[in-house]
Phi, psi and omega in degrees: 000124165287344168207164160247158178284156162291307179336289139356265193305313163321295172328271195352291192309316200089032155230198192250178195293327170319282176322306192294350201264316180321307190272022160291286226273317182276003148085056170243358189200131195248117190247166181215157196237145178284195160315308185273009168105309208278116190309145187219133177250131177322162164276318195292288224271006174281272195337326190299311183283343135354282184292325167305344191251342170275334189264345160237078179312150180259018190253125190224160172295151165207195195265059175237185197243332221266090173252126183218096197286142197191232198184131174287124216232320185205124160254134152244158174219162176227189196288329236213335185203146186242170159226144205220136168242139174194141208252110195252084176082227193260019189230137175264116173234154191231145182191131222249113149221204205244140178323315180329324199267308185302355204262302184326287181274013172061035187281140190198149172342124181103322199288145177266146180218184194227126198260109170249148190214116196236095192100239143229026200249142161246130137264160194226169208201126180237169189279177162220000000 
């Protein structure tokens, strides 16, 4: 096959049509339209994105200290925000972020992640 429907291609990747469409409009992604409008994303720019993501993990060192590594135990999500709970040791940590990102990082019951905690704000951050 030489293209995917965005749909299609979305799925491959783990995020949603939504993101590829972003990254349409931000010139991160290259799309082509049938006769009828509908977008079909290349095999070549799946692969591309693909290949970005085994050669640039997105989990990176940072200053920050507060790492707190553990298992994702419960996503609830609504259209617009999840709350992500994990469970780090003897600490429940609960962290309020946008569907988008759990979609992004596939997070669901079982995946292990790194819960950071800075201030007052958790960022959660996963291997890939």
């Amino acid at each position: 096959m030489d293209a995917y429907r965005i749909g299609e291609a979305a799925e491959m990747l783990g995020v949603r049509v939504e993101t590829l469409r972003r990254w349409e409009r931000g010139g991160k992604l290259e799309t082509r339209r049938t006769a009828g409008g509908q977008r079909l994303v290349p095999a070549s720019e799946v692969a591309r994105l693909l290949g970005e993501r085994r050669d640039h993990p997105r989990v990176t060192s940072g200053s920050v200290r507060n790492r707190l590594p553990g298992v994702v135990t419960e996503v609830k999500k609504d259209k617009v925000a999840a709350t992500v709970e994990i469970l780090a040791g003897p600490y429940r940590l609960l962290a309020l972020v946008t569907r988008e990102a759990v979609d992004e990082m596939g997070l669901k019951p079982g995946v292990h992640a790194v819960a950071t905690v800075k201030a007052t704000n958790v960022m959660v951050e996963v291997d890939e």
